[in-house]
N, C-alpha and C positions, 0 to 999 in steps of 0.2 A: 504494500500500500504506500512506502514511503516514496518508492520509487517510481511508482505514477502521478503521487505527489510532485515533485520534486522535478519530474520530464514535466508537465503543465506549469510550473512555477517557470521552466528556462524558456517555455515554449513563450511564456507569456512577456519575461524579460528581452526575450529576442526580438518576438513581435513590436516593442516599442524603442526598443534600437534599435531599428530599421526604418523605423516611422519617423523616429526623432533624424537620421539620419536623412529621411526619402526629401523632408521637410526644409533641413536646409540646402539641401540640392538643388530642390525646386524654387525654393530664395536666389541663390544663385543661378540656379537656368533665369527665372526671371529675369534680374540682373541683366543676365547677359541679351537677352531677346531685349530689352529696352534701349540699349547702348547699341543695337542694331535699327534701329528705329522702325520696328516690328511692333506697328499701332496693335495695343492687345485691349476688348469688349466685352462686354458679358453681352450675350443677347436677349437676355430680361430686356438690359435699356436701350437693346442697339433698333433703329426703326430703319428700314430697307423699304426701297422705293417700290419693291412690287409684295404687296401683301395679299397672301391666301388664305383660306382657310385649307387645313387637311383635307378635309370633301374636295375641295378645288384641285389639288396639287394632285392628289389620287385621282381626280378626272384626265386628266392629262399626261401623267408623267405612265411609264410601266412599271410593272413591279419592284421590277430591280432596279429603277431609277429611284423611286421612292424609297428602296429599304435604304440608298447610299446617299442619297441629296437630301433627305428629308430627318430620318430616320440616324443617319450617321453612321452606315453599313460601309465597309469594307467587302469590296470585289476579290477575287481569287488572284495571288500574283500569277506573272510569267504566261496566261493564257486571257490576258483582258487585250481589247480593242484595239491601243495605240500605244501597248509597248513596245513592238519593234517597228514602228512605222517614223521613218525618216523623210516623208512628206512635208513640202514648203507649206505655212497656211498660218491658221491664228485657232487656237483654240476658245472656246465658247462656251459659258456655262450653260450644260443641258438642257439646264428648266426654263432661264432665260432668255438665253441669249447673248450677255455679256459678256465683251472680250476680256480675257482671263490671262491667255501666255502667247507667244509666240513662238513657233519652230526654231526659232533663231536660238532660243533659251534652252531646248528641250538637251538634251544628253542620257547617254545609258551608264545610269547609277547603279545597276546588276539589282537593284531591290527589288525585281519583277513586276515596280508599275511604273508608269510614264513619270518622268523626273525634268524639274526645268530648276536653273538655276535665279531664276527673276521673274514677278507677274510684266503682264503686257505695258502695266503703268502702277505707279504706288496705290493708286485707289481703286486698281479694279478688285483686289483681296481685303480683305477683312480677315487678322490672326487671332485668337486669345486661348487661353489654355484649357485644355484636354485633362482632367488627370481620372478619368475614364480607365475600367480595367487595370487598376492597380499601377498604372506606368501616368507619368507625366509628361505630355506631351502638348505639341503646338496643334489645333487645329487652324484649317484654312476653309475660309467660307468666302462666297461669290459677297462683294458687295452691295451688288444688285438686290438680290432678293433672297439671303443671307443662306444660301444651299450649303449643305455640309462638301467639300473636294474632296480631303486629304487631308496631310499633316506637312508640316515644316521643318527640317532636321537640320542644324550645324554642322554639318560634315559634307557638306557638295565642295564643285568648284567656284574657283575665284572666276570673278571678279567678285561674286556676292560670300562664299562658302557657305552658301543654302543650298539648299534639295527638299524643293516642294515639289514633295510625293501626293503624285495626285490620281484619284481612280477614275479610269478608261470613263465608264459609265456617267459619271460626272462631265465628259467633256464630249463635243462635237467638236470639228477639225472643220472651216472653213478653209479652199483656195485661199493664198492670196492673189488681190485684185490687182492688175495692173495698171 
């Protein structure tokens, strides 16, 4: 008995040195995402120029657009849409419309979804944090009409060293016009 005691006492010490640990991490991610001038929102107060209700968005969108733009669902890597497409064009947020990235940006970051290292302009994204599923992270939402993409990670290429990992299904690929 002592010693189920005892595994539940470390289990319980571990658990909050991890937490206490995960805490200043995320202080410091923080940090660090502000000093990148990575605008971070709650969207309680964020208000997006195209407002839906659910009924609306489910009339339109497909399932799988809604379980990843709406819902904040993750696509399967390495077998989505526009990961190995090296196509000239503009990307487009799904539900919208709104220009989001450019090809010029895109690059293959091997994390098995479409990776760009810069939005098309500072305001077509909207970033703030994730700490969803036990991990803390960046999400990235359209500033249009505030759809969930993807995430944002520190470790891309320069000129930005971002890697906004974005899911296939969240995006359509316009030509560019000439």
């Amino acid at each position: 008995m002592m010693k189920l005691r005892n595994f539940f006492v470390f289990t319980l010490w571990a658990f909050i040195a991890m937490s206490c640990s995960a805490q200043s991490k995320m202080e410091h991610d923080q940090t660090n995402h502000n000093k990148n001038n990575m605008a971070m929102t709650n969207k309680k107060t964020q208000n997006f120029e195209i407002q839906k209700t659910d009924a609306e968005w489910k009339k339109e969108l497909t399932e799988s657009e809604y379980r990843i733009l709406r819902e904040k669902g993750t696509e399967m890597p390495y077998v989505n849409k526009y990961y190995k497409v090296d196509k000239e064009g503009v990307y487009v947020c799904a539900a919208c419309g709104h220009k989001l990235f450019s090809s010029d940006t895109k690059y293959h970051s091997g994390s098995g979804w479409p990776s760009f290292y810069a939005p098309i302009d500072s305001n077509a994204i909207i970033t703030r944090p994730d700490n969803s599923m036990f991990m803390h992270r960046t999400e990235v939402v359209c500033a249009k009409c505030g759809s969930h993409l993807g995430h944002v990670f520190e470790d891309g290429p320069e000129p930005t060293g971002l890697r906004y990992c974005i899911n296939s299904v969240a995006l359509d690929l316009k030509p560019e016009e000439n």
